[in-house]
Steps between C-alpha positions, in 0.01 A plus 500: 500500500536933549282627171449859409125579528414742199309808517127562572309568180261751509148457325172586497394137369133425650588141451842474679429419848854476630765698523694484163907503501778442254654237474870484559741252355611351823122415605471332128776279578404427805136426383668290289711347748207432744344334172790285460495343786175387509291763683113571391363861372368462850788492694653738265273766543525456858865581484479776245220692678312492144182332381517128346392689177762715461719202590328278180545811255839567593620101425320513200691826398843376584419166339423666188784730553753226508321255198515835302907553569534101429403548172862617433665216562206248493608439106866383613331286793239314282845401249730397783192285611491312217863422431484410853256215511609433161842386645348379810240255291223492786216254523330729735504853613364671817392904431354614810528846414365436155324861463344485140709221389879437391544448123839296542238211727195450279631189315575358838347327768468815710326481843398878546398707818360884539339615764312743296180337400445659170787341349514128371712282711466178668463569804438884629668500867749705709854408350644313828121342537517355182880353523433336843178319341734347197743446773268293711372359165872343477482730162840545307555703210822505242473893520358738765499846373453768827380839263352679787409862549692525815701242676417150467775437762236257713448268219924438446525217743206320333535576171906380558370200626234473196713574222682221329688649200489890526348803666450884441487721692332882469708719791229799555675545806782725329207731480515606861889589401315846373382582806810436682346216684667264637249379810360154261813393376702513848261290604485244268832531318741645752572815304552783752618786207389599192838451325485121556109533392576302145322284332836251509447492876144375460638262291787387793193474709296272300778301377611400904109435532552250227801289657281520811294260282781305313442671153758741356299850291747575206446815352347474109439868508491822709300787393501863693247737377399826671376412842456130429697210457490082350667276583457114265698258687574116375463258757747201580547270779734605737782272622713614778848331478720749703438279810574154300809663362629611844416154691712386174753693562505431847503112472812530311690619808339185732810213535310130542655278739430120529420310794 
């Protein structure tokens, strides 16, 4: 991905021993991007031509940044959550994004995942670590719920394959819409402009997922906020009867002749 580097910064800091610059809002998405996809403060660094502590500071910035703009619609979330399970009626719930906890799951049997240790969860590994283990575990759940800072698009297939009754999905992907990016979702999603960047054509793309493993998503609810999307989807079994209707129809047209 082309980034804008930002401008030197001069100081007379004692206790900088690099060469400070400004960061741009292309190299933030793209730090987050790099993030996203798996790649250490390491690697990033490497790429970014900055130190592994700037790196750390930065995420921790931006993740405060974003949990600071949730807050406005975090309210809304938390009471869709609940009238969601409450309609769903799960036995068991998978939160592997659970952050400091959702209020809709605690009188549920909620399986819960963060990688930050500081937090209480279950278990306290990398999102698509943790879903492969359950997976392996032959571990189903009645809900999964995907809140992720970014894109949880790795964990779909699983957590498809996982969920039994419903699924929700946070789309921080819409975020990169801001920055006129469009490098992630072509990619993953086909989108190639930023008019057809929309959260509906997410949607499209995790519903075909679905069929591709015999369950149908219905929509319960859609929510756009600014430069983030969810997306709660009820799950049913899929049953393909186009090609049963059209051998049907095709047998009618078949004259039998004894012999």
């Amino acid at each position: 991905m082309n980034y804008e580097k930002g401008n030197i910064i001069n100081t007379t800091n004692p206790y900088i021993h690099t060469t400070p610059r400004k960061w741009t809002e292309s190299e933030e998405a793209y730090l987050l991007q790099l993030k996203q996809e798996g790649a250490s403060n390491k690697k990033i660094s490497a790429i970014l031509e900055r130190s592994e502590t700037a790196i750390s500071i930065k995420l921790k910035r931006l993740k405060k940044r974003n949990y600071t703009y949730n807050n406005a619609h975090s309210s809304e979330k938390t009471k869709i959550n609940k009238t969601f399970v409450e309609y769903i009626k799960p036995d068991s719930i998978l939160d592997l994004y659970c952050g400091e906890g959702n209020e809709a799951y605690t009188t549920y049997n909620t399986t819960t995942n963060d990688i930050n240790q500081s937090l209480t969860a279950d278990y306290h590994l990398d999102a698509l670590h943790c879903i492969c283990k359950l997976y392996s575990e032959n571990k189903k759940f009645d809900i999964i719920d995907l809140d992720s800072f970014g894109s949880s698009y790795d964990c779909f297939d699983l957590a498809i394959k996982m969920a039994k009754k419903g699924l929700c999905i946070t789309l921080g992907e819409i975020g990169h819409k801001r920055f006129k990016r469009l490098d992630f979702v072509e990619s993953r999603y086909g989108i190639t402009s930023l008019n057809d960047f929309t959260s509906d054509n997410l949607i499209k793309v995790i519903q075909t997922m679905g069929i591709a493993n015999k369950k149908e998503l219905i929509v319960y609810c859609k929510k756009d906020w600014a430069n983030i999307s969810r997306v709660w989807f009820e799950i049913k079994q899929f049953k393909q009867v186009s090609q049963w209707n059209e051998n049907k129809s095709a047998r009618k047209n078949i004259t039998l002749f004894d012999f």
